[in-house]
N, C-alpha and C positions, 0 to 999 in steps of 0.2 A: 075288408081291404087292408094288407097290410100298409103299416107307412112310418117313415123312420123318422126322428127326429132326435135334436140333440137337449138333453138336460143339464142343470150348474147347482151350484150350492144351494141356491134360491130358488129352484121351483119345488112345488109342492107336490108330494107325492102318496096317495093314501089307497091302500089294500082293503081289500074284503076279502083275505084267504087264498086269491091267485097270486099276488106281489106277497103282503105282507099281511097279519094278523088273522084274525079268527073269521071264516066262514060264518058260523053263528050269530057273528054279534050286530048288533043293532048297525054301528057306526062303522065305518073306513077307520082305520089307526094309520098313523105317520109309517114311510115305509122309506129306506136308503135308495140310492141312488144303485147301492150293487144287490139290494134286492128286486129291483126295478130290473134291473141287466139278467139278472140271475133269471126270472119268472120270463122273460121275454124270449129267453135261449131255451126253455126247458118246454115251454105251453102253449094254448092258445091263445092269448091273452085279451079281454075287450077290453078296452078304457076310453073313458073321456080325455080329447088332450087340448088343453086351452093354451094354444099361441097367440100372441101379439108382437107385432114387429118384428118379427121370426125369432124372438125368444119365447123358450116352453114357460109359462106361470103353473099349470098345474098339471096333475094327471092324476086322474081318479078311475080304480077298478069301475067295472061295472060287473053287475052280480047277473 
């Protein structure tokens, strides 16, 4: 299901190779906010996306 939401300075955003960093690797790496934009415009993207109080805290690829 897609679904849109809005990001800030302060949420946390971490790749496994769709958004940002290495497919291979063990861990999610920190990923920008215009890699977040960038992967979302170009792919199919899964992630977890942790809202509270309708601000986004986190977003984690899912592999």
């Amino acid at each position: 299901m897609d679904q849109q939401f809005w990001v800030s300075r302060a949420t946390e955003i971490r790749g496994a190779g769709g958004i940002c960093g290495d497919a291979g690797g063990r861990t999610a790496q920190k990923c920008t906010e215009v890699e977040l934009e960038k992967a979302a415009k170009a792919d199919d993207l899964r992630a977890k996306v942790m809202i509270k109080d309708g601000v986004t805290l986190r977003v984690t690829e899912e592999r």
